[in-house]
LOMARGU-328829 format. One record per atom (N, C-alpha, C): y, z, x. Coordinates in steps of 0.05 Angstrom, whole numbers, padded with zeros to 5 digits, always signed. Each point is the difference from the previous one (the first is absolute). Example, Ala and Ser with C-alpha at 12.3 -4.5 7.8 and 13.67 -1.06 7.14 Angstrom:
BEGIN
-00114+00156+00264/+00024+00000-00018/+00024+00000+00018/+00021-00014-00007/+00024+00001+00016/+00022+00014-00015/
//
This chain:
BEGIN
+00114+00044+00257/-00004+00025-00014/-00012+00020+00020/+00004+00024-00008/-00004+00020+00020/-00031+00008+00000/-00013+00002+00027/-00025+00009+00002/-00009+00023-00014/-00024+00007-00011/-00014+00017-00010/+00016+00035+00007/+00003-00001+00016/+00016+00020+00020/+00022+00004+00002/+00009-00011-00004/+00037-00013-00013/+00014-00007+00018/-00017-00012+00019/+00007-00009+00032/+00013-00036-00007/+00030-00009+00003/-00002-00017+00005/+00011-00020+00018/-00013-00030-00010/+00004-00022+00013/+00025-00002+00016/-00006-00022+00023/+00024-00014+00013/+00015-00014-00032/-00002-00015-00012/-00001-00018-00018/+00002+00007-00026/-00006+00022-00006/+00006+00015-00027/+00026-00009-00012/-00002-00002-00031/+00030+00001-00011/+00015+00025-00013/+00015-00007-00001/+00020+00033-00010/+00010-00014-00028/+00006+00012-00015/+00012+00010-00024/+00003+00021-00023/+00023-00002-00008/+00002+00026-00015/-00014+00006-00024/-00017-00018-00007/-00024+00011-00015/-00025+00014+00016/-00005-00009+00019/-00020+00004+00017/+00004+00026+00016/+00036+00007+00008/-00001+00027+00005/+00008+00012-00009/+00014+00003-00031/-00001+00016-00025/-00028+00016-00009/-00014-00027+00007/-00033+00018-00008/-00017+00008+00012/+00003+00005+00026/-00013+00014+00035/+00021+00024+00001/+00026+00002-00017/+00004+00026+00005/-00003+00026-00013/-00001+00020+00020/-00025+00027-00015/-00017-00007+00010/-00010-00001+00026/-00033-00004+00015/-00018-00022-00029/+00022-00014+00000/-00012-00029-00018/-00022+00005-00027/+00013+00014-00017/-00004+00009-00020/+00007-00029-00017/-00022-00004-00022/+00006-00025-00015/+00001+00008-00027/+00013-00014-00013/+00004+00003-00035/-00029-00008-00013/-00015+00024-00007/-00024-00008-00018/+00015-00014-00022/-00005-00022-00015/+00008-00013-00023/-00034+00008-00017/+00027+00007-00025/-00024+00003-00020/-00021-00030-00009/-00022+00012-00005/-00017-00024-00013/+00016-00015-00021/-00008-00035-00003/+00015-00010-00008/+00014-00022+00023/+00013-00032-00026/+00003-00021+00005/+00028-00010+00025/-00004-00013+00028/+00028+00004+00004/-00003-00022+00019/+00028-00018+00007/+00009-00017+00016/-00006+00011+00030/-00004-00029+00010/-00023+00013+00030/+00028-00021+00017/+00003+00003+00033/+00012-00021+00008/-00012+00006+00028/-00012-00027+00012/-00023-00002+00026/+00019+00006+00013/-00008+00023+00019/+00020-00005+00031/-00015-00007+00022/-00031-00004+00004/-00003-00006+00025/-00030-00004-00005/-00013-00013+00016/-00024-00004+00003/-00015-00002+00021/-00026+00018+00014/-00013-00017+00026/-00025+00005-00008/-00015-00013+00012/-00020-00017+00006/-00025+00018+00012/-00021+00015+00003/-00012+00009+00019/-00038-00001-00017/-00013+00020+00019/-00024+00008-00005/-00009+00024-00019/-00019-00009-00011/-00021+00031-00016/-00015+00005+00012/-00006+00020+00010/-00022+00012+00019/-00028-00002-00016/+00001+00007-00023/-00018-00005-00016/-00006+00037-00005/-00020+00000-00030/+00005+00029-00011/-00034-00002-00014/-00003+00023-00012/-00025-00004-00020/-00003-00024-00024/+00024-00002-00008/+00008-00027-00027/-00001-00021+00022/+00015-00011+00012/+00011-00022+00007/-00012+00004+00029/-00005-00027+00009/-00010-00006+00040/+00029-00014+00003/+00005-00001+00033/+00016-00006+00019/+00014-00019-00013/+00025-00014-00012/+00007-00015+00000/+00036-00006+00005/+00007-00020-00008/+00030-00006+00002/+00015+00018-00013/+00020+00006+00004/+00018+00020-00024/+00033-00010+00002/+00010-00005-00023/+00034-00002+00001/+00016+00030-00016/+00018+00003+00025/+00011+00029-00020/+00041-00016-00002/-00002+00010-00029/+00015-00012-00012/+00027+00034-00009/+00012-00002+00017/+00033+00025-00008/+00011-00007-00023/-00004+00009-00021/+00014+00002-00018/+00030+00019-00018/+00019-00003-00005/+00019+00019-00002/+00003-00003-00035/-00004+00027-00017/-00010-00010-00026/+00026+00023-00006/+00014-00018-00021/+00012+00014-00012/+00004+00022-00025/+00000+00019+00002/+00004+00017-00030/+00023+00003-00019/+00017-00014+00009/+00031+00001-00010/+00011+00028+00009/-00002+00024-00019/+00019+00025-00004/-00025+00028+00017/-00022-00018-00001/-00023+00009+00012/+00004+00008+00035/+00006-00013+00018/-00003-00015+00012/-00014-00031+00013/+00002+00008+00023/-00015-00018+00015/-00027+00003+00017/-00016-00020+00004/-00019+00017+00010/-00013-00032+00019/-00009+00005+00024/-00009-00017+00015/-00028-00002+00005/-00013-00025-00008/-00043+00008-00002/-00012-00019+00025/-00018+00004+00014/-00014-00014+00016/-00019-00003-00020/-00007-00026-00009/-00025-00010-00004/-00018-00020+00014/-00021+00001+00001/-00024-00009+00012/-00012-00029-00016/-00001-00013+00006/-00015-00021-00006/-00024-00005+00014/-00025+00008+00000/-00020-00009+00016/-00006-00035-00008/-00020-00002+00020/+00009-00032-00007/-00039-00003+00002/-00012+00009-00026/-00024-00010-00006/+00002-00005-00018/-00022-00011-00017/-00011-00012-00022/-00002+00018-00024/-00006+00032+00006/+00000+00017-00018/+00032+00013-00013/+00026-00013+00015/+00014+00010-00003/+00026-00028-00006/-00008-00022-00010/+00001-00021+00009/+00016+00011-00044/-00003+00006-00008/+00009+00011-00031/+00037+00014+00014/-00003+00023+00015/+00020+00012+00012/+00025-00025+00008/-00007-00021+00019/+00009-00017+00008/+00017-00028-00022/-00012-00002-00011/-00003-00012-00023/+00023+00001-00018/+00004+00037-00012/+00021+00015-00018/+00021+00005+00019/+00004+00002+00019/+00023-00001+00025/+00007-00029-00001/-00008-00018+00015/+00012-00022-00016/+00007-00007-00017/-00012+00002-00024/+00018-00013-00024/+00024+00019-00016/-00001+00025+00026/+00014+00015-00015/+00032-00005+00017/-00004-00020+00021/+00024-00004+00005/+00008-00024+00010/-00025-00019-00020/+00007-00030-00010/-00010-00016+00019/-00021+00010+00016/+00004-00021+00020/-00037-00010-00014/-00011+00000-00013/-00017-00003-00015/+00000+00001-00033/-00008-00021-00021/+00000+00007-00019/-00016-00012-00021/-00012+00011-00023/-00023-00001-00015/-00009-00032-00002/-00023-00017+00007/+00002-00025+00002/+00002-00010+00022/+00011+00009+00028/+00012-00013+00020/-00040-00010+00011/+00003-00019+00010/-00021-00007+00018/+00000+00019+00024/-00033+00002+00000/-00013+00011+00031/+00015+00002+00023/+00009+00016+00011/+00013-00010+00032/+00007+00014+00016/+00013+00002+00022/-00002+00020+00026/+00018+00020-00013/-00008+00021+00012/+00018+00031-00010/+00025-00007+00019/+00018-00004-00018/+00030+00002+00021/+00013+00019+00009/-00011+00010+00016/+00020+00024+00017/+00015+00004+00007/+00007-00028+00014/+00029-00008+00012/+00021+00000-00012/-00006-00005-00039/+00021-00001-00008/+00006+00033-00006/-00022+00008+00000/+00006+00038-00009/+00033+00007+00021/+00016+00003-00014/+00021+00004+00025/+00016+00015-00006/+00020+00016+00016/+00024+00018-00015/+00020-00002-00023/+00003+00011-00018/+00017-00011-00023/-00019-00011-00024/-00027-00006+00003/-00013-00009-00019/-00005+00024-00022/+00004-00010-00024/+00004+00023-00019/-00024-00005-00020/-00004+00025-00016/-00019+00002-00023/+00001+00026-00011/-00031+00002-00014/+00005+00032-00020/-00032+00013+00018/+00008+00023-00014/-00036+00010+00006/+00000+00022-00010/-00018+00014-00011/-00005+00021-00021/-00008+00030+00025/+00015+00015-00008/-00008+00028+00033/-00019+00022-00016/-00013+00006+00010/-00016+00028-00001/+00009+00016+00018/-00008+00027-00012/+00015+00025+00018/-00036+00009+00015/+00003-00002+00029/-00033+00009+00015/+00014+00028+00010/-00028+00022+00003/+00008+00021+00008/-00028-00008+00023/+00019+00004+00036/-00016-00001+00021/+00006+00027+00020/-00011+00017-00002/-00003+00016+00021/+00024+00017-00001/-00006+00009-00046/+00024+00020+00002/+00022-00013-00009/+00000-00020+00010/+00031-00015-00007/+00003-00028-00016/+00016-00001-00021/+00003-00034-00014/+00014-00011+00014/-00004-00027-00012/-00003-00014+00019/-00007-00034-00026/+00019-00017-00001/-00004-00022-00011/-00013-00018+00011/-00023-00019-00019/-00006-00020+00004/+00000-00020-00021/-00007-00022+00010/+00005-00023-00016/-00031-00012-00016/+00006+00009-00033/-00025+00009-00010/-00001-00035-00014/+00012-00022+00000/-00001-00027-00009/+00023-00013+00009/-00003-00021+00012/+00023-00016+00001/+00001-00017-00021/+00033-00012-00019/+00005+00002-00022/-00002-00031+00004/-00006-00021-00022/+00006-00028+00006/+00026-00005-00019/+00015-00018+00006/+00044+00001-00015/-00021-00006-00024/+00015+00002-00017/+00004+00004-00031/+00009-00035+00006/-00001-00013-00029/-00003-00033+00002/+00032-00001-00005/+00014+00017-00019/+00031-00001+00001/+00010+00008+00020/-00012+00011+00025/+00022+00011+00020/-00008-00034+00026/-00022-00013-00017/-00003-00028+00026/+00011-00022-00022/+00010+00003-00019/+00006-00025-00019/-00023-00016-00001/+00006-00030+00002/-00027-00024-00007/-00017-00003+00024/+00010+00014+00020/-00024-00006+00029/-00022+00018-00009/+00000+00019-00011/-00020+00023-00010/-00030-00027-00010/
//
């Protein structure tokens, strides 16, 4: 994915979602508030510098490409910090795309399995930052017990 700057990688991928929606000096489809199918495209790994809430810790940022149907499309970087206070955040991301679920025993946060193509729901809020909206991801949704059949 392209740097902050819109500088990118050796390694970067191309597709025509990805440059459908970088074109127009990369103008994105605000999607209205409200329920919608999410599909992971990418994930890495890095640091939190640390802020007034939260000290220095691990952080996973997770690309998301969320669909609006007739709406459009809209692409979200979310943040996962990786403390204890945020350990709720982590939690509803998983089970919102199965890789955790109500009951499951204690156990390592699977990251590895977080991977491209993994699908779920998540509920969007419309944020106004600096003048401009701008979506974020106000709950991640856990499947409905009819959309997992008897594994639910």
């Amino acid at each position: 994915m392209a740097q902050d700057n819109g500088s990118l990688g050796w390694d970067d991928v191309v597709s025509e979602d990805i440059a459908n929606q970088n074109k127009n000096g990369g103008d994105l489809v605000v999607l209205p508030a409200g329920e919608y199918p999410f599909v992971v495209h990418k994930t890495e790994r890095g640091q939190f510098k640390g802020s007034d809430k939260l000290p220095p810790c691990n952080m996973v940022t997770v690309y998301v490409f969320v669909d609006g149907g007739e709406s459009g499309k809209n692409c979200l970087k979310c943040r996962f910090f990786m403390h204890t206070k945020m350990l709720w955040k982590i939690y509803q991301f998983l089970t919102a795309v199965g890789l955790h679920k109500k009951g499951d025993a204690a156990g390592k946060i699977p990251w590895s399995m977080v991977t491209k193509g993994l699908k779920g729901r998540c509920k969007l809020a419309v944020d106004e930052y600096k003048g401009k909206q701008k979506n974020e991801v106000d709950e991640w949704l856990a499947p409905s017990a009819e959309s997992l059949g008897d594994e639910y």
